[in-house]
LOVEXTOR-473337 format. One line per 5 residues: for each residue x, y, z of N, C-alpha, C. Coordinates in nm, 2 decimals. Example, Ala and Ser with C-alpha at 12.3 -4.5 7.8 and 13.67 -1.06 7.14 Angstrom:
2
1.32 -0.57 0.78 1.23 -0.45 0.78 1.32 -0.33 0.78; 1.28 -0.22 0.71 1.37 -0.11 0.71 1.29 0.00 0.79 .
! end
This chain:
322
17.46 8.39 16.84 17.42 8.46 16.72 17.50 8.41 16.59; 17.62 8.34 16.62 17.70 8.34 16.52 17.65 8.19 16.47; 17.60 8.11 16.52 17.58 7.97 16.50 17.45 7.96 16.37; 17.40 8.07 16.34 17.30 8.05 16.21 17.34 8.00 16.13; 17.45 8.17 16.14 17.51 8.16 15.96 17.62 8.04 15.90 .
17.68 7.98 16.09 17.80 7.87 16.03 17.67 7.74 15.99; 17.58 7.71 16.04 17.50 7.64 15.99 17.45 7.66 15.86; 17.43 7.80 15.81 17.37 7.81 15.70 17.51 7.76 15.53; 17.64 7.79 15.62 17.74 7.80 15.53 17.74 7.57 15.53; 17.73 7.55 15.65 17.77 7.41 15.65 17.65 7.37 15.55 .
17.51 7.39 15.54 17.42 7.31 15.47 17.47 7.38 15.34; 17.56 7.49 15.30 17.57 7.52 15.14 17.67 7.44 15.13; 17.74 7.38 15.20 17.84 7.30 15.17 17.80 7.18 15.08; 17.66 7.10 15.23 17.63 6.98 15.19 17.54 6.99 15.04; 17.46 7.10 15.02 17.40 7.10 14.93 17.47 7.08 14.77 .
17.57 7.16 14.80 17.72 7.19 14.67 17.73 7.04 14.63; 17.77 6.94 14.73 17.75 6.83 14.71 17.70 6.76 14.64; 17.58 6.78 14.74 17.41 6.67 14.65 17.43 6.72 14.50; 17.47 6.84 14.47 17.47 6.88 14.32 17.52 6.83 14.24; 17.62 6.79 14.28 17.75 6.72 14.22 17.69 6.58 14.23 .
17.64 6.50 14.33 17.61 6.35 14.30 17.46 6.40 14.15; 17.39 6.44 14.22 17.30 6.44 14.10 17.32 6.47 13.96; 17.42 6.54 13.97 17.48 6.60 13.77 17.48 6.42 13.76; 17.58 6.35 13.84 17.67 6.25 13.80 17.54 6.14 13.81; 17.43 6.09 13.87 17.33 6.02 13.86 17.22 6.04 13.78 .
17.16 6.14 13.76 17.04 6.18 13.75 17.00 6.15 13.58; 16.87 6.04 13.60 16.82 6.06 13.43 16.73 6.15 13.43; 16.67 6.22 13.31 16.55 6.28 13.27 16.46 6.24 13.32; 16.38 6.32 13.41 16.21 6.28 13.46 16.16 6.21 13.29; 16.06 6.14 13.40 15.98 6.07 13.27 15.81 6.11 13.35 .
15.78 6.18 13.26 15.58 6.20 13.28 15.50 6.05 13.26; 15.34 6.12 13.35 15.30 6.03 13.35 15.27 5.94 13.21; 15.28 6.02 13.10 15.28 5.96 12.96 15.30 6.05 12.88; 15.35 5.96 12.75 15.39 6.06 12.66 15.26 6.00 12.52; 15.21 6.05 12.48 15.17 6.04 12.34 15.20 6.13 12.20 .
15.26 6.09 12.09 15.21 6.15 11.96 15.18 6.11 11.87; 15.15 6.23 11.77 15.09 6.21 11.62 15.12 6.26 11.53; 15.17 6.17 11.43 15.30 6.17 11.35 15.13 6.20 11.21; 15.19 6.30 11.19 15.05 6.32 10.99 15.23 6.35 10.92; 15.19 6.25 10.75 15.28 6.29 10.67 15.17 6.31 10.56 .
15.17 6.43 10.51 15.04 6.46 10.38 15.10 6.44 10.26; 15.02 6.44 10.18 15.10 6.37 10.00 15.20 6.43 9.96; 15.28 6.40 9.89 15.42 6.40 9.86 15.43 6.47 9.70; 15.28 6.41 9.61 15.25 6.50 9.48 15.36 6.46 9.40; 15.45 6.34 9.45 15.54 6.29 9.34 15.60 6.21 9.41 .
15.68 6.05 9.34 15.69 5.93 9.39 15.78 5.96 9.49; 15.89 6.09 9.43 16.01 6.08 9.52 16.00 6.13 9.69; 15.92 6.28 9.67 15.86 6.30 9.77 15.79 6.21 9.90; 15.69 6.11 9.77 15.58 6.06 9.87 15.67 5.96 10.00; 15.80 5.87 9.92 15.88 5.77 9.95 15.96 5.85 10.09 .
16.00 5.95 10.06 16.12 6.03 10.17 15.97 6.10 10.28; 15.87 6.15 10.27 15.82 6.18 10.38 15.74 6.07 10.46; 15.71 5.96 10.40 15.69 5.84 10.45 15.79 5.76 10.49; 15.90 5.81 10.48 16.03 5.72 10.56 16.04 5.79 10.69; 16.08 5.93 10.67 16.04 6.06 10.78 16.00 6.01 10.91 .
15.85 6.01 10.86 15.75 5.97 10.93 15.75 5.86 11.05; 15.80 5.72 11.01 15.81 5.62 11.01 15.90 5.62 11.10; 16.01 5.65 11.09 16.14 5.67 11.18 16.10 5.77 11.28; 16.07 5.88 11.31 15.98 5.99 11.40 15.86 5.90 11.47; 15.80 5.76 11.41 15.71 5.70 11.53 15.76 5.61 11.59 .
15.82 5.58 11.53 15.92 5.44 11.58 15.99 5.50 11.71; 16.07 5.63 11.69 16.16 5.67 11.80 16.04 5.71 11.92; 15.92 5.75 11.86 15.79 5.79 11.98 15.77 5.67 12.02; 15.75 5.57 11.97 15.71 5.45 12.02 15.76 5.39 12.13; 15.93 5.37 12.13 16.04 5.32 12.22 16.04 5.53 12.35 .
16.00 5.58 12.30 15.96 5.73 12.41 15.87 5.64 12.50; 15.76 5.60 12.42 15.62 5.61 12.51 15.61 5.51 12.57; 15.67 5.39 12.56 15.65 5.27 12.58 15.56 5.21 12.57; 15.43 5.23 12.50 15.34 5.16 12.46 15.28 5.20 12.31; 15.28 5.14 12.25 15.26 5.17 12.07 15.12 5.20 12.10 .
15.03 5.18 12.15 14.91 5.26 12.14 14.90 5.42 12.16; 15.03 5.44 12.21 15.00 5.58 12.24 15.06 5.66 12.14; 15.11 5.60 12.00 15.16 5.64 11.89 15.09 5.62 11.81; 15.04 5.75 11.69 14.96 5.73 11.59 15.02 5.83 11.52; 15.03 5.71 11.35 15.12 5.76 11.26 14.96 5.77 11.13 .
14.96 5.89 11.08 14.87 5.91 10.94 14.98 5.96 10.81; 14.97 5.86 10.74 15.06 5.87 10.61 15.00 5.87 10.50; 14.99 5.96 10.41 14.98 5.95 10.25 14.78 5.95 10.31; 14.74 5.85 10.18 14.58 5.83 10.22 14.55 5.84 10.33; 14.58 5.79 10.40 14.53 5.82 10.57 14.53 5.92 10.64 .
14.58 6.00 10.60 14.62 6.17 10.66 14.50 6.22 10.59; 14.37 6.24 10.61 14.29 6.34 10.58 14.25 6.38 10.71; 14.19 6.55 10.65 14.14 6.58 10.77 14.03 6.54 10.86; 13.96 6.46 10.83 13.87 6.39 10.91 13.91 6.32 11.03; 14.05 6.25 10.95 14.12 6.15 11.07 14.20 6.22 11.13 .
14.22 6.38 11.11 14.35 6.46 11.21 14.29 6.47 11.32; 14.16 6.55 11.28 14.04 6.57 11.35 13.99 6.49 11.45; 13.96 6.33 11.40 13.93 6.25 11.52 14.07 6.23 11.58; 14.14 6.19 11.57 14.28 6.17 11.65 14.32 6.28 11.77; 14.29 6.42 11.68 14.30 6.53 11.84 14.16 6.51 11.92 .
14.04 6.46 11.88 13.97 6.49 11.95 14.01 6.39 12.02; 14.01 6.24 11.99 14.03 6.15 12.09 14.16 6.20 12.21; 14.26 6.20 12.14 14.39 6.27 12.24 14.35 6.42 12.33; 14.20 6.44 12.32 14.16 6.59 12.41 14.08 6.51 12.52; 14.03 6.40 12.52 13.92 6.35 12.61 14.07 6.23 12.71 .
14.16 6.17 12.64 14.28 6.08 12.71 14.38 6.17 12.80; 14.41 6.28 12.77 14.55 6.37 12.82 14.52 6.40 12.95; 14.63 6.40 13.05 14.60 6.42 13.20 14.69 6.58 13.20; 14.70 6.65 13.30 14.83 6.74 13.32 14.98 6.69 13.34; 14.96 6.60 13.38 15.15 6.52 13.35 15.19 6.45 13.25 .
15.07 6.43 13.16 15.13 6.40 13.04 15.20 6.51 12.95; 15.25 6.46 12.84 15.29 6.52 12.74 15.24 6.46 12.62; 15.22 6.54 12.50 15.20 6.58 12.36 15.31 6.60 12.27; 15.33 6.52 12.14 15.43 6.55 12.03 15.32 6.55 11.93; 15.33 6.67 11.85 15.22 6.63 11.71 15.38 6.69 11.61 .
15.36 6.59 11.54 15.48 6.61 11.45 15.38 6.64 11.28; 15.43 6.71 11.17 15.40 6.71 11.04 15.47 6.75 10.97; 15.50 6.66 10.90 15.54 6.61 10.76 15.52 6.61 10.59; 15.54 6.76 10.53 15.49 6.74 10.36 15.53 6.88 10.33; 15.43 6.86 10.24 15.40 7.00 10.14 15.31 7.11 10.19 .
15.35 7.24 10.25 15.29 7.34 10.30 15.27 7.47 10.22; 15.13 7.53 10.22 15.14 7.70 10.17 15.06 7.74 10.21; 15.09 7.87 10.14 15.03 7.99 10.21 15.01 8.08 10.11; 14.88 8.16 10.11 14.76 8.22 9.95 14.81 8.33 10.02; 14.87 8.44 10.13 14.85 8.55 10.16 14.79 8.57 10.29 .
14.72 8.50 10.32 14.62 8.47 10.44 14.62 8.35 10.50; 14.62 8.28 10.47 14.59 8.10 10.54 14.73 8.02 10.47; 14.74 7.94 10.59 14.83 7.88 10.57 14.78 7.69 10.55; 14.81 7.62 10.42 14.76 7.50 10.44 14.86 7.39 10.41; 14.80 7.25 10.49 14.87 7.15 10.46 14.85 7.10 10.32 .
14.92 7.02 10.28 14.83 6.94 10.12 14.86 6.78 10.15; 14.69 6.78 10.16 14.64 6.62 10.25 14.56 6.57 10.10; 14.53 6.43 10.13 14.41 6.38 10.03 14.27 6.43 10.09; 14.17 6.50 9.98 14.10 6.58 10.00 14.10 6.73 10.03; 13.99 6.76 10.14 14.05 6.90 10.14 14.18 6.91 10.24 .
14.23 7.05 10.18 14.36 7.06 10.27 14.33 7.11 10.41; 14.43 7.14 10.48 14.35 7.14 10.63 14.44 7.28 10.64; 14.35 7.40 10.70 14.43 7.53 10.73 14.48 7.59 10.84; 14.56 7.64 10.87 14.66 7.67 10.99 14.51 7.74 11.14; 14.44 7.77 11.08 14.35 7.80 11.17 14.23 7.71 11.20 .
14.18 7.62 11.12 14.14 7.49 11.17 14.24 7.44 11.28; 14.37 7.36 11.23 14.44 7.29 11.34 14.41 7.37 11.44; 14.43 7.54 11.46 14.46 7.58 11.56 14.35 7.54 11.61; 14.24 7.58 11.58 14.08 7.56 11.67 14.09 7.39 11.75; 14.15 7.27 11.66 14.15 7.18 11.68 14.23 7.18 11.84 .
14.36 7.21 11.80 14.45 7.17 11.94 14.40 7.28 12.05; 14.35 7.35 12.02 14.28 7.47 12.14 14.17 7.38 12.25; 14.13 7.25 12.21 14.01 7.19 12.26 14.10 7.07 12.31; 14.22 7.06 12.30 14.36 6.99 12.43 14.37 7.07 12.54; 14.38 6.94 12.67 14.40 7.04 12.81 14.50 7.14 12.76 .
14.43 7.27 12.84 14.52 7.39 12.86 14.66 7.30 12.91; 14.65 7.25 13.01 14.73 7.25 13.13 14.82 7.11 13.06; 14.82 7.06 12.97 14.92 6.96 12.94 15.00 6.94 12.82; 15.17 7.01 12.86 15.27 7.01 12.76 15.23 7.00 12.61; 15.26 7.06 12.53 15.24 7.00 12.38 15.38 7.09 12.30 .
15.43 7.00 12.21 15.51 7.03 12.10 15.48 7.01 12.01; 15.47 7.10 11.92 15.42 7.12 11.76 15.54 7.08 11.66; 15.58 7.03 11.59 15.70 7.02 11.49 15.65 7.02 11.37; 15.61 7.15 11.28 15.56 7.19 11.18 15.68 7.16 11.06; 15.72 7.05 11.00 15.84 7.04 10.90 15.79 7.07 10.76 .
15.70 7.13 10.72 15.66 7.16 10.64 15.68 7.26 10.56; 15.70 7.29 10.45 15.73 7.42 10.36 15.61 7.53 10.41; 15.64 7.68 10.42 15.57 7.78 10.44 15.49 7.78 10.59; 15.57 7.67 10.68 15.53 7.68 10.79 15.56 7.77 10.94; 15.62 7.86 10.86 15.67 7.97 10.93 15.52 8.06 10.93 .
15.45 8.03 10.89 15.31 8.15 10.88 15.24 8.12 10.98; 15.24 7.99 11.07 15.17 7.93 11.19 15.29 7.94 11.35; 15.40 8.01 11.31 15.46 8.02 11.42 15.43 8.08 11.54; 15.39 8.17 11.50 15.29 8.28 11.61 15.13 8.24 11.64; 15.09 8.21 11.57 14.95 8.19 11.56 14.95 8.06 11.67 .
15.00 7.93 11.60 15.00 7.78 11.75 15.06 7.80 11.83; 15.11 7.93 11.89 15.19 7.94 12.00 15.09 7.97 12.14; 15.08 7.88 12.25 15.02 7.95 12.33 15.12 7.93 12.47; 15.07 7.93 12.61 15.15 7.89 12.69 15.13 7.74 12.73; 15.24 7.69 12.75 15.21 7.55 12.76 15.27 7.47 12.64 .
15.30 7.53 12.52 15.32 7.47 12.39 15.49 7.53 12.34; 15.56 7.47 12.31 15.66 7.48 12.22 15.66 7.44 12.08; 15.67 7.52 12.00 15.64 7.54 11.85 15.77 7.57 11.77; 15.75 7.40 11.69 15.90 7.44 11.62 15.86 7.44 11.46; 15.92 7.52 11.34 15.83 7.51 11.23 15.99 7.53 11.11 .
15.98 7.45 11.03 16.09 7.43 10.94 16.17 7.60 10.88; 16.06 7.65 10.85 16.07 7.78 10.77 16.01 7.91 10.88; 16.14 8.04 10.87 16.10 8.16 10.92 15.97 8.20 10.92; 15.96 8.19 10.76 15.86 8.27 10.71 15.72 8.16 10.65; 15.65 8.27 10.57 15.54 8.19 10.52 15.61 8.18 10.38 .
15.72 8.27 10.33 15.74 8.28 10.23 15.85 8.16 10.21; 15.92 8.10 10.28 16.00 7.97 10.20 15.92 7.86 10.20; 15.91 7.87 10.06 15.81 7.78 10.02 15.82 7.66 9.95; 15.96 7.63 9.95 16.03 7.52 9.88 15.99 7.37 9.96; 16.01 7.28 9.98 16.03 7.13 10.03 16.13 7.17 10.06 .
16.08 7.08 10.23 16.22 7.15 10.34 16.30 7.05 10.33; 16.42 7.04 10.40 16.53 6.93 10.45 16.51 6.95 10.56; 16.41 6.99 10.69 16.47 7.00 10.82 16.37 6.90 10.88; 16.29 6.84 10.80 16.17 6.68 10.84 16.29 6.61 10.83; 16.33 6.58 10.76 16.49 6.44 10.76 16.55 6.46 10.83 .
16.62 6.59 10.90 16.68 6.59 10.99 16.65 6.61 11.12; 16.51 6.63 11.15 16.42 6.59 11.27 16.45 6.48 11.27; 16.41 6.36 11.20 16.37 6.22 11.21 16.53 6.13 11.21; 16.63 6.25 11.15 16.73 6.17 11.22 16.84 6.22 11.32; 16.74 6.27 11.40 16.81 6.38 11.51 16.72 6.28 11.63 .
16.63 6.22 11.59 16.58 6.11 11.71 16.65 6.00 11.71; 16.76 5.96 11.62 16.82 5.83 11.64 17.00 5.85 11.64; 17.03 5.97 11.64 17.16 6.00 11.64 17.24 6.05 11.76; 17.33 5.98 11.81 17.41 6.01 11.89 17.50 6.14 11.86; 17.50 6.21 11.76 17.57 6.33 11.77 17.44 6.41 11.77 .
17.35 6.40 11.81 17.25 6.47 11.86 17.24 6.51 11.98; 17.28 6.44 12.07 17.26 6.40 12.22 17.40 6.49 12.25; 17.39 6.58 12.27 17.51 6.70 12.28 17.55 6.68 12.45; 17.49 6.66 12.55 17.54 6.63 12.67 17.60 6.46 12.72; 17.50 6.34 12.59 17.54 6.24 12.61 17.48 6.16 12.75 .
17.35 6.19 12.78 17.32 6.13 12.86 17.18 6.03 12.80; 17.21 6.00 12.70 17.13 5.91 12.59 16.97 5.91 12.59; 16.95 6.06 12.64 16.79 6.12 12.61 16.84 6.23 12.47; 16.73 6.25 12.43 16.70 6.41 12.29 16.63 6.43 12.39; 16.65 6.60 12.37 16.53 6.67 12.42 16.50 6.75 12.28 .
16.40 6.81 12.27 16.33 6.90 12.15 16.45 7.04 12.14; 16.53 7.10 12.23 16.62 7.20 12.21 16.69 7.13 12.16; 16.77 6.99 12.18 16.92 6.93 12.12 16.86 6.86 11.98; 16.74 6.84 11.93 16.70 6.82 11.84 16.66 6.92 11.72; 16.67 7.03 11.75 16.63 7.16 11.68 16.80 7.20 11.62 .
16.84 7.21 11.75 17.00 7.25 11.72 17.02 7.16 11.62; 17.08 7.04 11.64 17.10 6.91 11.52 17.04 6.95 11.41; 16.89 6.94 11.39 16.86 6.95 11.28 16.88 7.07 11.17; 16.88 7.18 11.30 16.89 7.29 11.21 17.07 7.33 11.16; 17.13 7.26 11.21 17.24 7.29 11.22 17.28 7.21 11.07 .
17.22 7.08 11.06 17.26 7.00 10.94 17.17 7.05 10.84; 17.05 7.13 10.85 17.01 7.19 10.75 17.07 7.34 10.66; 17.15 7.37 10.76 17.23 7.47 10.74 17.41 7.46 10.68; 17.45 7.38 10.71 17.54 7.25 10.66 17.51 7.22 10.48; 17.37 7.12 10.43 17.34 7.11 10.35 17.33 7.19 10.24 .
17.31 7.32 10.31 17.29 7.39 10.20 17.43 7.44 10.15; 17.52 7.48 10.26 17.63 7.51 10.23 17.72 7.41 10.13; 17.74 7.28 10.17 17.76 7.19 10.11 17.70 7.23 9.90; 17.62 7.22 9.94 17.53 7.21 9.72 17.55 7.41 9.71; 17.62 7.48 9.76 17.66 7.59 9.73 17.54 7.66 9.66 .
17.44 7.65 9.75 17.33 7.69 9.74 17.26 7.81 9.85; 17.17 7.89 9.78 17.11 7.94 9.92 17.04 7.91 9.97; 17.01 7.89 10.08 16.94 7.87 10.21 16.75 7.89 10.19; 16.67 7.81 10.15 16.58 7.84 10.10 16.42 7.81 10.24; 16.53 7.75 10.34 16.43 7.76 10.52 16.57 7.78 10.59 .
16.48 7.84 10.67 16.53 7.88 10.83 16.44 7.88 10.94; 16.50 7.74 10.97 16.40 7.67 11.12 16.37 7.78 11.23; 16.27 7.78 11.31 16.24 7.86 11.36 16.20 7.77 11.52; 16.23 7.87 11.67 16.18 7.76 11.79 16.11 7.89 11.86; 15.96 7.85 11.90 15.89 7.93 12.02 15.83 7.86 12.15 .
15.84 7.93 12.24 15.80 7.86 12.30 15.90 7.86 12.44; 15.84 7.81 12.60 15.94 7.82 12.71 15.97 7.68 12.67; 16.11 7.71 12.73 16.23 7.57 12.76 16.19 7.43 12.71; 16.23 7.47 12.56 16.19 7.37 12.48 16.30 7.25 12.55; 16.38 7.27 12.63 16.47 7.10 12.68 16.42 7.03 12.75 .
16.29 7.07 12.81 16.18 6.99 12.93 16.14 6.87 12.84; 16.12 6.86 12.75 16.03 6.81 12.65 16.18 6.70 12.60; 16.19 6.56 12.67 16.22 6.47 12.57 16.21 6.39 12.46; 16.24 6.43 12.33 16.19 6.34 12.25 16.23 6.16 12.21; 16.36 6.17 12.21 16.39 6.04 12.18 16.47 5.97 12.32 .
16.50 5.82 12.31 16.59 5.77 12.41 16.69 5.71 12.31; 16.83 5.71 12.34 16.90 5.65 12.34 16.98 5.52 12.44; 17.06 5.42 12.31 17.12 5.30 12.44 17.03 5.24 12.53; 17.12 5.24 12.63 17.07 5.18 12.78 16.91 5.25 12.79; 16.88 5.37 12.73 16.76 5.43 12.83 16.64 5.39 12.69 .
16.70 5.32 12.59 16.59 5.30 12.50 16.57 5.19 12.53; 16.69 5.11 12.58 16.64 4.94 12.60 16.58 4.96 12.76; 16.56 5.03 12.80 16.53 5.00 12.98 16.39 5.11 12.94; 16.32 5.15 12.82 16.25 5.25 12.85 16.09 5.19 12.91; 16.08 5.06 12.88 15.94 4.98 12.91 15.98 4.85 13.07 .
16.08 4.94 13.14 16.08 4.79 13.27 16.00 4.90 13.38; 15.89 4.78 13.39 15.82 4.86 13.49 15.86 4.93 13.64; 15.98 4.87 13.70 16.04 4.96 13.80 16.09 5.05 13.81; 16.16 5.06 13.67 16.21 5.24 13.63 16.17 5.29 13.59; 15.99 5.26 13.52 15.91 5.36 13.49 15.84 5.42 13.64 .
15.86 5.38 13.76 15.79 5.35 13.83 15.86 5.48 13.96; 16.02 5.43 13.97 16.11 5.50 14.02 16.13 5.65 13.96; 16.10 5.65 13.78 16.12 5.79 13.69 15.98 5.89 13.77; 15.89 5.82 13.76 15.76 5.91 13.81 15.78 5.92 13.96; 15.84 5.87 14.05 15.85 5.89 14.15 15.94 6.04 14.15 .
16.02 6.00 14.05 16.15 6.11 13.99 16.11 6.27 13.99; 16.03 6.24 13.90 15.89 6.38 13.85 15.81 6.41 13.96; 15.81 6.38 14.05 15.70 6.39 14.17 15.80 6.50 14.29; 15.94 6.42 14.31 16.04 6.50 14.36 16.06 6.61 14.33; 16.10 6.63 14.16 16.14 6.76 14.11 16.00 6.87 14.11 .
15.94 6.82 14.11 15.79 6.95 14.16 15.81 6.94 14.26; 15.86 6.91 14.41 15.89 6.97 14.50 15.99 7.07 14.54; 16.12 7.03 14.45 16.24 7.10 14.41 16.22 7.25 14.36; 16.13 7.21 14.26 16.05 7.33 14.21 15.96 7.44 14.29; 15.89 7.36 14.40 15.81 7.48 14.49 15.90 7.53 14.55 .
15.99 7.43 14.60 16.08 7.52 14.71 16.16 7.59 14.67; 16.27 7.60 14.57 16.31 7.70 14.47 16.19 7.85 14.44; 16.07 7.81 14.40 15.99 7.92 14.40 15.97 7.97 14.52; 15.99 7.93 14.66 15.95 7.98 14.77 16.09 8.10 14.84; 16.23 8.10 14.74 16.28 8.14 14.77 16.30 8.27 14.80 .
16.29 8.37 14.73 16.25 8.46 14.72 16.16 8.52 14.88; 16.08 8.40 14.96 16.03 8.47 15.06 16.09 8.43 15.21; 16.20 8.36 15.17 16.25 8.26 15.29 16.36 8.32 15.30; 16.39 8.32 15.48 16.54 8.32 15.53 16.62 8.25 15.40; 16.77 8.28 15.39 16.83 8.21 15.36 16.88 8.07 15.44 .
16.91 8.09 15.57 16.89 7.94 15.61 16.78 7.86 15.63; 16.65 7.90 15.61 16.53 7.84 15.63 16.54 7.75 15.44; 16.58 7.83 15.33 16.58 7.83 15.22 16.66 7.66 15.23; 16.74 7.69 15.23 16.88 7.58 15.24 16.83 7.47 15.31; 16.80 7.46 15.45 16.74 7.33 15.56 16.60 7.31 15.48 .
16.48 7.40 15.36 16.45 7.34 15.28 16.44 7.23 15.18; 16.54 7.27 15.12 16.61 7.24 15.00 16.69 7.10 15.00; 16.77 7.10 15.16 16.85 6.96 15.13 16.78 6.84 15.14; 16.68 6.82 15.20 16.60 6.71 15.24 16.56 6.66 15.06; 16.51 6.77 15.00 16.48 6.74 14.88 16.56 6.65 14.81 .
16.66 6.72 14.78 16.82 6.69 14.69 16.81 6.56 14.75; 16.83 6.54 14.90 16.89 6.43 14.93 16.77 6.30 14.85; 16.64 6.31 14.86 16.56 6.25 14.83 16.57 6.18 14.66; 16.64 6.32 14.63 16.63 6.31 14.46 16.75 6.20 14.45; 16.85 6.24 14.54 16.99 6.19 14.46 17.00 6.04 14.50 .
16.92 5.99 14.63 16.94 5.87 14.64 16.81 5.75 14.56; 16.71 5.83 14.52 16.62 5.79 14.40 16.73 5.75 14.26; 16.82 5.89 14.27 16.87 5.82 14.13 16.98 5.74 14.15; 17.06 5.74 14.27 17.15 5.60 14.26 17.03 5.48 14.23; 16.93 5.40 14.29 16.82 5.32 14.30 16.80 5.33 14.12 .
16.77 5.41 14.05 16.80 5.42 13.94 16.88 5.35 13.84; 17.01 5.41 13.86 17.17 5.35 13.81 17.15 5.18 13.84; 17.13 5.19 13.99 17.13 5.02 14.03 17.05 4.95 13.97; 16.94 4.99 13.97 16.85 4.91 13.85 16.88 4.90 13.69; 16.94 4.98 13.65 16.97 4.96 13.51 17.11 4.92 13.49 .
17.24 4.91 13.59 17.30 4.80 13.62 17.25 4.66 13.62; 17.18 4.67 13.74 17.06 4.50 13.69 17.03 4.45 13.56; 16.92 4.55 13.48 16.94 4.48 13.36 16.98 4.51 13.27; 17.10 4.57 13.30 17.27 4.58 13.19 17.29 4.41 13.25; 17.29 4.38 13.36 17.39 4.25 13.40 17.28 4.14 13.34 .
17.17 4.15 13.32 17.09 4.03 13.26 17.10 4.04 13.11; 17.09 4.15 13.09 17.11 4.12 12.94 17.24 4.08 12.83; 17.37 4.13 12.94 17.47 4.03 12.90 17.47 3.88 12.88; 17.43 3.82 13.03 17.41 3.69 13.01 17.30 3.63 12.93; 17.22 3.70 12.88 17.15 3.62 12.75 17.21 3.60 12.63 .
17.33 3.73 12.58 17.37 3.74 12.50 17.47 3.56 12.46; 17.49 3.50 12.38 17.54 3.41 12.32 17.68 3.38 12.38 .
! end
């Protein structure tokens, strides 16, 4: 009788373990794809138009090197941002999206709100917080989406684009700060900055990018001894699932087909990790455990195979170097 529980203490042992190799190996799952869509709407003056089309520009660039294929990045700037083209772009991205992909719709400009509706300011007509909604409503239920509303008075769609399945980040609390935000600029440079990356494992995720940004927008204001005229806002479950940018090694290795290949093998593990964790609750504890390690172990020697591979071409890409 006594041989369960020394068994059950030995597999907590071994598992303690696997925990510890995996902190020390493990990159960020990568889904079956990532796509987004970068809208910057008019600027209504040169200085403006210049800084949210730089924004913009750097925010697809960093999705670009995410997705690893530039088709799956679409940027509308200035004239090209009307709503006809927002329109065709979600429609198209509602008929392409699987359940393991992921969704980034980022926007960029001049936002208000009359009392009731909240709008973008595009060329032609402006596009209203309940349009988009109806728009993104006709995306699979069932596949990831983050919203990054950087827009002035975009706090009035926080509740409203929130559904399950979505994380929703919007420059301003309210509908009422209605100023031109600073927290688009520091989105767009919270995808390329290493003091962003708060754990240092040369992924962003959407939580370490909110923090950053909102942190330096909160900074800024202090700095021009000013008051505070947004306050970033996050809804939404576990906005850290959701990688946005890659850094270093994982930006230069983000298109080699064997570690895109080994990542999804990666994501395929952790939904098992995941059931069996959810099964706990109905399992012996040693049945729980003799579950669990087979997993780990599967995961942890996937990510050495990992490491090895991007040692590989760390070692080739030295010797090209000059």
């Amino acid at each position: 009788m006594a041989a369960a529980p020394a068994l059950g203490a030995f597999v907590k042992v071994r598992i303690a373990l696997l925990w510890a190799v995996l902190a020390a190996t493990a990159v960020a799952p990568a889904n079956a794809a990532t796509y987004m869509l970068v809208i910057s709407g008019l600027g209504g003056e040169e200085g403006y138009e210049e800084r949210f089309t730089a924004w913009a520009d750097t925010v697809a660039k960093a999705g670009t090197v995410l997705a690893g294929d530039p088709a799956h990045v679409q940027l509308l700037v200035g004239k090209a941002a009307t709503a006809a083209a927002i329109e065709q772009a979600l429609g198209q991205l509602a008929t392409r999206l699987h359940a393991d992909d992921q969704l980034f719709i980022v926007l960029i400009g001049h936002g208000s709100y009359d009392g009731s509706e909240y709008r973008m300011n595009l060329p032609g007509p402006d596009i209203t917080g309940s349009t988009f909604a109806a728009w993104l409503d006709k995306l699979p239920s069932t596949t990831p989406v983050l919203l990054v509303n950087a827009t002035s008075a975009s706090g009035a769609v926080a509740e409203r684009w929130l559904k399950p399945n979505r994380v929703v980040i919007t420059a301003t609390r309210t509908a009422g700060e209605r100023n031109a935000t600073r927290f688009a600029g520091y989105w767009a440079e919270a995808l390329t900055s290493g003091e962003a990356d708060r754990n240092k494992d040369e992924t962003i995720t959407a939580a370490e990018a909110f923090d950053y940004a909102s942190r330096k927008v909160t900074d800024a204001f202090k700095a021009d001894a000013a008051i505070a005229t947004e306050h970033p806002r996050i809804g939404g479950v576990d906005p850290g699932r959701f990688i946005v940018a890659r850094l270093g090694k994982a930006a230069r290795f983000a298109n080699d087909a064997q570690l895109l290949a080994m990542r999804d093998q990666q994501t395929g593990i952790e939904r098992e990790l995941a059931e069996v964790k959810a099964r706990k609750p109905a399992l012996p504890e040693d049945s729980y455990y003799q579950q669990l390690e087979p997993v780990l172990l599967r995961l942890a020697r996937l990510g050495g195979q990992i490491d090895a591979r991007e040692a590989q071409l760390d070692g080739a890409a030295a010797v090209k170097k000059p």
